[in-house]
C-alpha positions in Angstrom: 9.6 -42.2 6.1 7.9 -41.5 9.2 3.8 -41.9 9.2 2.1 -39.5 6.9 -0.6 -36.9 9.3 -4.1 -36.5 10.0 -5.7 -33.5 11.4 -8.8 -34.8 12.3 -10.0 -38.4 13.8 -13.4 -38.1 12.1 -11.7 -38.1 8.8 -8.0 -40.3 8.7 -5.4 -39.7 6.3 -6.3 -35.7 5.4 -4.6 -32.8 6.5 -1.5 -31.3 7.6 -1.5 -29.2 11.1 1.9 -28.3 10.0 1.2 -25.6 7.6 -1.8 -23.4 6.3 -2.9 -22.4 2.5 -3.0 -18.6 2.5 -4.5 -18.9 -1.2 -5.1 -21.5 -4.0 -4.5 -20.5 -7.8 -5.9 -23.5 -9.8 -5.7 -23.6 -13.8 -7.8 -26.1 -14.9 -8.2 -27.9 -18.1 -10.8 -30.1 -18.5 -12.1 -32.8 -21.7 -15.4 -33.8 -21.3 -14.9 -36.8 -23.4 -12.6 -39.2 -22.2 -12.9 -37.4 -18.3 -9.3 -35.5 -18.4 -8.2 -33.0 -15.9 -4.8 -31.1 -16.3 -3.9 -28.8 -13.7 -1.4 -26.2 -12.5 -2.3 -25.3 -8.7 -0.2 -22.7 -6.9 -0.7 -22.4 -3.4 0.6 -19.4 -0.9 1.7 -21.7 2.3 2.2 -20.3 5.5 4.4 -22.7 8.0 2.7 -22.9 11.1 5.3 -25.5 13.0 8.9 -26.0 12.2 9.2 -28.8 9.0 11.2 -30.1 6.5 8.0 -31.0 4.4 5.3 -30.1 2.7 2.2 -32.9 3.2 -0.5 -32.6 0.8 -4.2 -34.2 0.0 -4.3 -35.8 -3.6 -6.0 -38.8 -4.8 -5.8 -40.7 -7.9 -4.5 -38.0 -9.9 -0.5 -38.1 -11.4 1.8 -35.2 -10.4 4.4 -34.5 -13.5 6.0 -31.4 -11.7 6.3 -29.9 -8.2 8.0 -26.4 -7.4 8.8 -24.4 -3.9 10.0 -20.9 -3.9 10.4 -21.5 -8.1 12.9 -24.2 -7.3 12.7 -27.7 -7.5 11.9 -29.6 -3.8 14.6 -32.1 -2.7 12.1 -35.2 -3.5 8.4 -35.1 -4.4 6.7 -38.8 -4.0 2.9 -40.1 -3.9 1.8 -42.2 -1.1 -2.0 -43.3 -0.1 -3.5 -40.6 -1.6 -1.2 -38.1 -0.6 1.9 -35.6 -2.2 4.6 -35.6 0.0 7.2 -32.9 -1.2 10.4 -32.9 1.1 11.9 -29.2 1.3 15.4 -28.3 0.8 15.9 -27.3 4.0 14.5 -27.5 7.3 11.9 -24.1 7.5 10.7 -22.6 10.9 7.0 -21.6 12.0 6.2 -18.2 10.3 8.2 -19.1 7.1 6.0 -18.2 3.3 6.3 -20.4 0.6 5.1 -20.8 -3.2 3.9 -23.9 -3.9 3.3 -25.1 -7.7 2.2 -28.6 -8.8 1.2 -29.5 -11.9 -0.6 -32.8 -12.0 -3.0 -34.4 -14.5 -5.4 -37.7 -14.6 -8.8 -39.5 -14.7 -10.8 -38.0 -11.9 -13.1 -40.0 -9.7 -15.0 -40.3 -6.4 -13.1 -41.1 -3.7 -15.0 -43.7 -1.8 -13.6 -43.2 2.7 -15.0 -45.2 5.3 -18.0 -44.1 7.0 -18.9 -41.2 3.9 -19.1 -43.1 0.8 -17.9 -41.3 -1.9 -17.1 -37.7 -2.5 -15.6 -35.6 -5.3 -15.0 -34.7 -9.1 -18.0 -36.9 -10.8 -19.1 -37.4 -14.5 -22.8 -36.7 -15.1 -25.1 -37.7 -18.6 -23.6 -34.9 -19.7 -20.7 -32.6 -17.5 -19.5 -32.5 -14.3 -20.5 -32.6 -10.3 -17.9 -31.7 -7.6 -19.4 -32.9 -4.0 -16.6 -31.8 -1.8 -18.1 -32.7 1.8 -16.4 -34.0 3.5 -13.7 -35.6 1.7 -14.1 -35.0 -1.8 -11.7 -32.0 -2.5 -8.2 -34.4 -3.1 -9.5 -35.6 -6.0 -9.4 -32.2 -8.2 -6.4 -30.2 -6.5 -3.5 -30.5 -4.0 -4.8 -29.1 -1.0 -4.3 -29.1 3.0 -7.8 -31.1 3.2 -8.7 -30.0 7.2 -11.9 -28.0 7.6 -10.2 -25.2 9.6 -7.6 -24.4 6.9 -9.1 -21.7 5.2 -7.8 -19.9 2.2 -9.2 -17.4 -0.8 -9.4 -18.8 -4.0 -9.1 -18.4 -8.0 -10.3 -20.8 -9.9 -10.1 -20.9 -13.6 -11.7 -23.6 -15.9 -11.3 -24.2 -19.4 -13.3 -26.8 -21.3 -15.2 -27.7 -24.4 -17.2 -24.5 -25.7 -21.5 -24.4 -25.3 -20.8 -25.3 -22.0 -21.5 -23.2 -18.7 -18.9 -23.6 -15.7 -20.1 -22.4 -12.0 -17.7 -22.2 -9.5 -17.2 -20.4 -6.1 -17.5 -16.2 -6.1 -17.7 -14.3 -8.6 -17.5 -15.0 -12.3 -14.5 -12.3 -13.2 -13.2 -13.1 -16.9 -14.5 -15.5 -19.8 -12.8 -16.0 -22.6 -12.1 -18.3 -25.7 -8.9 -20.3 -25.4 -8.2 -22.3 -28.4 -11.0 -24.6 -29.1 -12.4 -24.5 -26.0 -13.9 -21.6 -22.9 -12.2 -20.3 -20.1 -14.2 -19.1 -16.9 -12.5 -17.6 -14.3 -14.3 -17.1 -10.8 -12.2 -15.4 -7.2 -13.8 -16.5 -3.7 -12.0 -13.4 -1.6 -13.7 -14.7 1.5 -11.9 -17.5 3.0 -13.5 -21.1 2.6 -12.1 -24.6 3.8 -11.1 -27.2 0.9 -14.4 -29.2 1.3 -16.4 -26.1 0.2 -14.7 -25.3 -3.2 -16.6 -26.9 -6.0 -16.6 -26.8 -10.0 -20.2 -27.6 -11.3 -19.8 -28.0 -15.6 -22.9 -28.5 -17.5 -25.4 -26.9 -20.2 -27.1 -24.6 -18.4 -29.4 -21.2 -18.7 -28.7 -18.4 -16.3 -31.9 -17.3 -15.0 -31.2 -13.9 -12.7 -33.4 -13.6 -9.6 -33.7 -9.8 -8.2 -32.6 -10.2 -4.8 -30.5 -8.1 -2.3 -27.6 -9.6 -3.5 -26.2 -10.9 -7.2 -28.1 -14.3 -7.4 -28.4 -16.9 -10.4 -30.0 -20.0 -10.6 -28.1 -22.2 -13.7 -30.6 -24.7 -14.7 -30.4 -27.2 -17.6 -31.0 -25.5 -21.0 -35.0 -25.1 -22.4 -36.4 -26.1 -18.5 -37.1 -22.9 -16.9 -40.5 -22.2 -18.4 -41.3 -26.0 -19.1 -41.5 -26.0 -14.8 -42.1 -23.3 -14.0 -44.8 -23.9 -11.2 -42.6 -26.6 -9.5 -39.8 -24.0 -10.0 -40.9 -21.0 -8.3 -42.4 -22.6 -5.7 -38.5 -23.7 -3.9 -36.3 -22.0 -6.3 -38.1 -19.3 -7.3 -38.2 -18.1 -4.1 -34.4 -17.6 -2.9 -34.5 -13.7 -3.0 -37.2 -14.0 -0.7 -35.5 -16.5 1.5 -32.1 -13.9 1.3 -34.3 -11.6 2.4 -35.8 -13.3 5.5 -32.5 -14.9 6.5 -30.6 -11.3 6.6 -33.4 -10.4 9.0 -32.9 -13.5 11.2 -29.0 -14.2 11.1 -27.4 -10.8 9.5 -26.3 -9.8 6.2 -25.3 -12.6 3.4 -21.9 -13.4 3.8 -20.7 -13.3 0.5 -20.7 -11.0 -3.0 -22.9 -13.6 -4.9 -25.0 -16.8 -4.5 -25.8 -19.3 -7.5 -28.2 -22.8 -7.6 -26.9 -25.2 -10.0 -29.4 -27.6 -11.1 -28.3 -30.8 -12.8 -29.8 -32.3 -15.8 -29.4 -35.5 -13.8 -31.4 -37.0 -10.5 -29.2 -36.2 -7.2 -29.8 -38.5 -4.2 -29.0 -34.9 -1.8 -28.5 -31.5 -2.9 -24.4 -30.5 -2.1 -23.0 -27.3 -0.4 -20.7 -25.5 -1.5 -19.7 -21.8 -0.5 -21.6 -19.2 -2.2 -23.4 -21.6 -4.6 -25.8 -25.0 -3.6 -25.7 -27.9 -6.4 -29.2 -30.0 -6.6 -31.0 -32.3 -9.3 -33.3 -31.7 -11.3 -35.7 -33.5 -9.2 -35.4 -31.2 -6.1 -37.4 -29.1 -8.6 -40.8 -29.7 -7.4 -43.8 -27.9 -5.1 -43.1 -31.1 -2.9 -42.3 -29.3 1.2 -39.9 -31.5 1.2 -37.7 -30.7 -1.8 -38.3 -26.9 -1.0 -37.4 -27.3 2.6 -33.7 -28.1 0.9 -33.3 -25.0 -1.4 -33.6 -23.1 2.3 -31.2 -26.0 4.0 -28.4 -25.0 1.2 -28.8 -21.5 1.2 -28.9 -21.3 5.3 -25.4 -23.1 4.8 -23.8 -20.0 3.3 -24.2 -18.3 7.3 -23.6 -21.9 9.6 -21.0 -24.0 7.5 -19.6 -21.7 5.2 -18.9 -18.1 6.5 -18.5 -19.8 10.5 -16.9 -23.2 9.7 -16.7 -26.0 12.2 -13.1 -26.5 13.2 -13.5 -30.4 13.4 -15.8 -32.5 12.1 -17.6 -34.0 15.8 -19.0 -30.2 15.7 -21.0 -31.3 12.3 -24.5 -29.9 14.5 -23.2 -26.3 14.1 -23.8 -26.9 10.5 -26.3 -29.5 9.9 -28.5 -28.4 13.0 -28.6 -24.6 12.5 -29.5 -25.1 8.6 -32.5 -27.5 10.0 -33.6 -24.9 12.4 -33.7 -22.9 9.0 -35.7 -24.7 7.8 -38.7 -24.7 9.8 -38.1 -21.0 10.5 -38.9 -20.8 6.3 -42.0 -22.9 6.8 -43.7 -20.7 9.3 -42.4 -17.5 7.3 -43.6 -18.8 3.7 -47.2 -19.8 5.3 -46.7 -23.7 6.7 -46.4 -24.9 9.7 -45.0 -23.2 12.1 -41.4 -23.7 14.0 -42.8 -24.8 17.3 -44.7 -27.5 14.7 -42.2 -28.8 13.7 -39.9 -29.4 16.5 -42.8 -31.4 18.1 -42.8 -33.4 15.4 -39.6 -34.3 15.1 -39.0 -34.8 19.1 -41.7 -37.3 18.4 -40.4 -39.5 15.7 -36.5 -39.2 17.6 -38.6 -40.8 20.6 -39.2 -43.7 18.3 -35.8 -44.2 17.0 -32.5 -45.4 18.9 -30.9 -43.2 21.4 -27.4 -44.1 20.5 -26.1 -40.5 19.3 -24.7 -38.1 21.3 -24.8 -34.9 19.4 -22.1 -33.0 20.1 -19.8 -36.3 19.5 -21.7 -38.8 17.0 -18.5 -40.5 15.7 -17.9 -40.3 12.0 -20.3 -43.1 11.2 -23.0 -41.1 12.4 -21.8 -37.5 11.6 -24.7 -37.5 8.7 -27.2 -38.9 10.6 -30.7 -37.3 10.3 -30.6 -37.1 13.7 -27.4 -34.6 14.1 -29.8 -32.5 11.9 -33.1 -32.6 13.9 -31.4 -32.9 17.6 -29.3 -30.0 16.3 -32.4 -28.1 15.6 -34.4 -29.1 18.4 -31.2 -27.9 20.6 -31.4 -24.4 19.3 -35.5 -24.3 19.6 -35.2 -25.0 23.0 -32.3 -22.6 23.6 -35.3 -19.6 21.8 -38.0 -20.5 24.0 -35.9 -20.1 27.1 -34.2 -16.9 25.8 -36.7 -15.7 23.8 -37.1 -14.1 19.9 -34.9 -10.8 20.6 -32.4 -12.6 22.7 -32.1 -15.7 20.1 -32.4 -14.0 16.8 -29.5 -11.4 17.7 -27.6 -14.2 19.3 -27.8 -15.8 15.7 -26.6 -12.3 13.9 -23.3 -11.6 16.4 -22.7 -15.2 16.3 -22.2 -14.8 12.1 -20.5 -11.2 12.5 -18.0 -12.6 15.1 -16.6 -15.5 13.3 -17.1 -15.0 9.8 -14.6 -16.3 8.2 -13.5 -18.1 10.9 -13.6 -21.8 12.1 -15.5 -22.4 15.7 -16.0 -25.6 17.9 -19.3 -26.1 20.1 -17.5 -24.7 23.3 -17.0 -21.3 21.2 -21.0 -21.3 20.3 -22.0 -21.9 24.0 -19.4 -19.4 25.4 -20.6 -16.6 22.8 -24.4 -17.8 23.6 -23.8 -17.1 27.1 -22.5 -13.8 27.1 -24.9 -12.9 24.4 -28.2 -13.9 26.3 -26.7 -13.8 29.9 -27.8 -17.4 30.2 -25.5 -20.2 31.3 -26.4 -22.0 27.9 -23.8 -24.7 28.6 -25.9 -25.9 31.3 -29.2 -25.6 29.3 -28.0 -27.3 26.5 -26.0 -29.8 28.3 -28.3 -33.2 27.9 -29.0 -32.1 24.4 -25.2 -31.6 23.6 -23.6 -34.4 25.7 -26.2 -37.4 26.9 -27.6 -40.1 23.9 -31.3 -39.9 25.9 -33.2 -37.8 23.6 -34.4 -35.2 26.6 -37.9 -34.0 27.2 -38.9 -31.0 25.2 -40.0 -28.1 27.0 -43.5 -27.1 26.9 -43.6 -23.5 24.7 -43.6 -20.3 26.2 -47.0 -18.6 27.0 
């Protein structure tokens, strides 16, 4: 058998260029005690270059049954952490199939060089799913490459009293046998790495914002915090609000925050819905910065998606920027503030990143965050508020949905502002020297 693909160097062993999801039905079944998942996932696959076979992303999980077109494949084998199902016959680019695997297991983390571990995870008491950027294999067959996107339904069933969030919109719950079935449809398209499953027992509190948005928090804590609540929390419609204003309208029909009954070491994004612990519930800046971060993710990372990983500052460094845009909107310090105080403390550290291309040991840096931000503060004061803050809002309406590199944001930057933002950004995107940062505007 020849060597199995990779779509992207910052992340080895995932993805197929070789074909696209359209759409991902999964069926989920899932014990809490004893950690079992059984699923049936049906996938709509679009060939995109002439094949004989089908690779997918799947790790540690058994597969009992694979279908194409309602038939049986030739062969269907596992290997590293991968389905391989070879077709029938050879199929050309443009060709549609139907994809159905049912598969069934354990699930756990799976630990990748550079990342550490990602993916279906037990709490005290239900379930995490941390997708980024690797974690998706571990609860479906999937084409795991961050510019495959697809729409999704995802339907969980598991032990009754307990609440399942998942991506879009909650459409159907229902008893089924001795358990509870929740059904939710994202009809935006999202890359593997953003769909989630979050399973715990939680309260819904409803928050009156512009659009539907929940925060699912562990049962009887509400009211017991709610000072340390409302101060990050508490305050997403408000945040909704101000970000529509700065970067356009919210891309998507609904927004949840899951809070875990359990400590998280960093909140995790996931489209149309942020996952944190319980002790990101606090009046602390720095736990309230984060309820911004996640939500700024549902513009830059989830409705315009990097299409490769080295372009993690289009993400990271945009929901940074967010950040202290939030701070100087909700009374702290200002933006400017900020950025001179994190130039500062990058002038201490070691100028070994090159932001535009930090290598996949140092995609998560802090550093990709705060350059990233510092890049696009210095970009405002040379373009200015109006020029800046509409570049943000056509940069969203152009490519929602869509997967972008850096070379797309400064092309669309330059024709937006009529500045040659490639060469103004240049030593911030390309050289490891942290550069100077401009004195303010007057």
């Amino acid at each position: 058998m020849s060597s199995l693909p990779s779509a992207d160097d910052y992340l080895p062993g995932h993805g197929d260029r070789s074909w696209g999801a359209r759409s991902y039905a999964l069926d989920l079944t899932y014990g809490l005690e004893g950690n079992r998942l059984d699923g049936e996932a049906r996938i709509e696959v679009e060939v995109l270059e002439p094949t004989d076979r089908l690779v997918l992303d799947l790790a540690g999980l058994d597969v009992a049954k694979v279908s194409v077109d309602g038939r049986p494949p030739a062969k269907f084998s596992t290997r590293r952490d991968r389905l391989v199902v070879k077709l029938r016959d050879d199929v050309e680019a443009g060709a549609t199939l139907t994809l159905v695997v049912k598969y069934g297991g354990r699930p756990k983390p799976l630990v990748e060089k550079h990342h550490g571990d990602a993916g279906w995870e037990e709490l005290t008491d239900g379930v995490i799913v941390a997708g980024q950027p690797h974690g998706a294999p571990t609860w479906f067959p999937c084409n795991d490459r961050p510019d495959d996107k697809a729409t999704y339904r995802i339907t969980v069933t598991t032990a009754a009293g307990y609440t399942v969030v998942s991506n879009g919109l909650l459409v159907e719950r229902r008893r089924r046998g001795s358990g509870e079935s929740w059904t939710y449809e994202m009809d935006a398209p999202m890359a593997t790495y953003l769909a989630t499953v979050q399973i715990g027992r939680y309260d819904i509190v409803e928050h009156d914002a512009p659009v539907p948005l929940v925060s699912a928090v562990p049962q009887g804590t509400a009211r017991e915090r709610s000072a340390a609540y409302d101060a990050g929390f508490g305050r997403q419609a408000d945040m909704v609000r101000a970000f529509e204003g700065w970067f356009g309208p919210y891309p998507f029909a609904s927004y949840a925050a899951v809070v875990t009954g359990d400590d998280l070491e960093i909140p995790l994004e996931s489209q149309s819905l942020s996952t944190f612990g319980k002790n990101f519930v606090s009046e602390d800046w720095d736990q309230v910065r984060l309820v911004a971060h996640e939500l700024a993710h549902q513009w830059f990372g989830n409705a315009v998606t990097l299409a490769r990983w080295r372009d993690i500052w289009l993400h990271e460094g945009f929901a940074c920027y967010s950040e202290w845009l939030w701070s100087e909107e909700s009374g702290h310090e200002s933006a400017t503030w900020w950025a001179e105080h994190h130039h500062a403390r990058l002038a201490e550290q070691d100028q070994d990143l090159v932001l535009a291309d930090p290598g996949p040991e140092l995609m998560f840096d802090d550093r990709v965050y705060k350059r990233g931000a510092l890049a696009l503060h210095v970009l405002r004061g040379a373009v200015g508020d109006e020029a800046f803050f509409a570049l943000l809002r056509s940069w969203v309406a152009e490519h929602r949905g869509g997967s972008v590199t850096t070379e797309d944001f400064l092309a669309h930057a330059s024709a937006s502002t009529g500045a040659d933002v490639g060469v103004l950004l240049y030593a911030w995107l390309t050289e490891a020297e942290l550069p100077a940062l401009p004195a303010p505007p007057v």
